[in-house]
C-alpha positions, 0 to 999 in steps of 0.5 A: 350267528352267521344264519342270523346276520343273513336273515336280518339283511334279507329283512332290511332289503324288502322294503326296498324291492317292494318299493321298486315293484311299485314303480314298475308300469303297470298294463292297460287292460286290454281293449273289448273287441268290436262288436261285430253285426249279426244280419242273420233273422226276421225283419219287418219294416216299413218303406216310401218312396216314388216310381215312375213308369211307361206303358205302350198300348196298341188295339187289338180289335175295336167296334167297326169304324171306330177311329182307332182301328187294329194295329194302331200303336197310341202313345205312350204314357209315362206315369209317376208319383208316390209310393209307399208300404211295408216289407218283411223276409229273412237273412242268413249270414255267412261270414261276410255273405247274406242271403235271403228272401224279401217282399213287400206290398206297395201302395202307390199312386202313379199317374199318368196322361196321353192324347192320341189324334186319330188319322181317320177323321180327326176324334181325339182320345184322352186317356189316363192311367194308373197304378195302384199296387205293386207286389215283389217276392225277390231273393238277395244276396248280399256282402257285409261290412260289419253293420253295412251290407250292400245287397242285389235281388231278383225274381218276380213283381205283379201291379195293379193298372187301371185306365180310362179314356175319353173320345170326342169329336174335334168339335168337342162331341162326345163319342165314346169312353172306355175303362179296363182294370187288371193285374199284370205280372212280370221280373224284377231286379234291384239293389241297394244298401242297408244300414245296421245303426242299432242291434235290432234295427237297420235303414236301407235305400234301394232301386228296383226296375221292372218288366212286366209281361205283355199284357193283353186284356179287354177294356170296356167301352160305351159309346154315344149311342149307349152301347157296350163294347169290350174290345181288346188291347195289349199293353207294354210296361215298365217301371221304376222306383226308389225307395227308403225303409226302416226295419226291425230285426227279430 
């Protein structure tokens, strides 16, 4: 009888105790950890920007009596103007470092203007030069913040230079024009950040400077009388850019 009268009140006290269960506050769920970016694969992309460059020339040898003789230092250029182009490589991440590789090949059209007076006899030269092309194979190193890096690169550049030049005489005869076209290769450094905005895609804007090995090559030259000449120059350089791209990474 008295297993009985305890059965029946445990009976009568589960609704209440489920009730209480059921005022209990529950948990939230627990919230997703936040995806971390992954820099680590392939990218191609593409990139435009501006440049702007000098270039000190100074003859080497010339025809005799010409108005500029050897030894003479012209002026310097300055060039600058747009550029733009595409760019590929490959990073690896470990925990928050990358490193890589990158290059890229640009089309760039920086252009640039000089007059030199000769202290001969007075011929005046006009030159103007350009460059066309320029090429980076660079390793990087960067520091990750989740979808921001922050990089630096370095190693090697080669651009394309072509000039041309005209001489008259104060009283505006023609006297000669010349015209030379060559690679010139040299280092770089540069850096910049890039920003992971999608999983398989990143912004970037970067600087590079670079310094070009001094260049020694021949120019051509016809003068008044219709004769060819290919005298020697040397040349010094640098240059500059600024340069915005988007990539996709594999």
């Amino acid at each position: 009888m008295r297993l009985l009268t305890v059965s029946l009140s445990l009976l009568a006290l589960m609704p209440v105790a489920t009730a209480s269960a059921a005022d209990l506050p529950m948990k939230a769920p627990p919230m997703p950890a936040a995806a971390v970016y992954n820099w680590t694969g392939f990218y191609v992309g593409g990139e435009f920007g501006g440049g702007w460059a000098t270039e000190q020339v100074t003859v080497v040898t010339n025809n005799p009596g010409a108005a500029f003789p050897p030894g003479t230092v012209l002026n310097p250029v300055h060039d600058n103007g747009p550029l733009g182009g595409a760019y590929a490589g490959y990073n690896y991440q470990i925990s928050q470092f990358v490193v890589g590789i990158d290059g890229d090949y640009t089309w760039a059209n920086l252009t640039g203007h000089a007059t030199d007076i000769s202290v001969v006899n007075g011929d005046i030269a006009s030159e103007s030069n350009s460059i066309g092309w320029i090429a980076t194979v660079t390793g990087r190193i960067g520091y990750a913040v989740n979808n921001v890096l922050l990089f630096a690169k370095g190693g090697g550049a080669w651009a394309g230079f072509s000039a041309t030049s005209v001489t008259n005489t104060p009283g505006g005869a023609f006297v000669a024009r010349t015209t030379s076209s060559e690679t010139r290769n040299g280092w770089t450094v540069g850096g910049g950040v890039e920003w992971g905005f999608a999983p398989h895609w990143s912004a970037k804007l970067e600087y590079d400077y670079v310094k070009f090995a001094t260049a020694n090559f021949s120019i051509n030259e016809i003068n008044a009388a219709g004769v060819v000449s290919s005298p020697l120059r040397s040349a010094t350089s640098s240059l500059s850019m600024v340069k915005a791209g988007i990539a996709y990474r594999f």
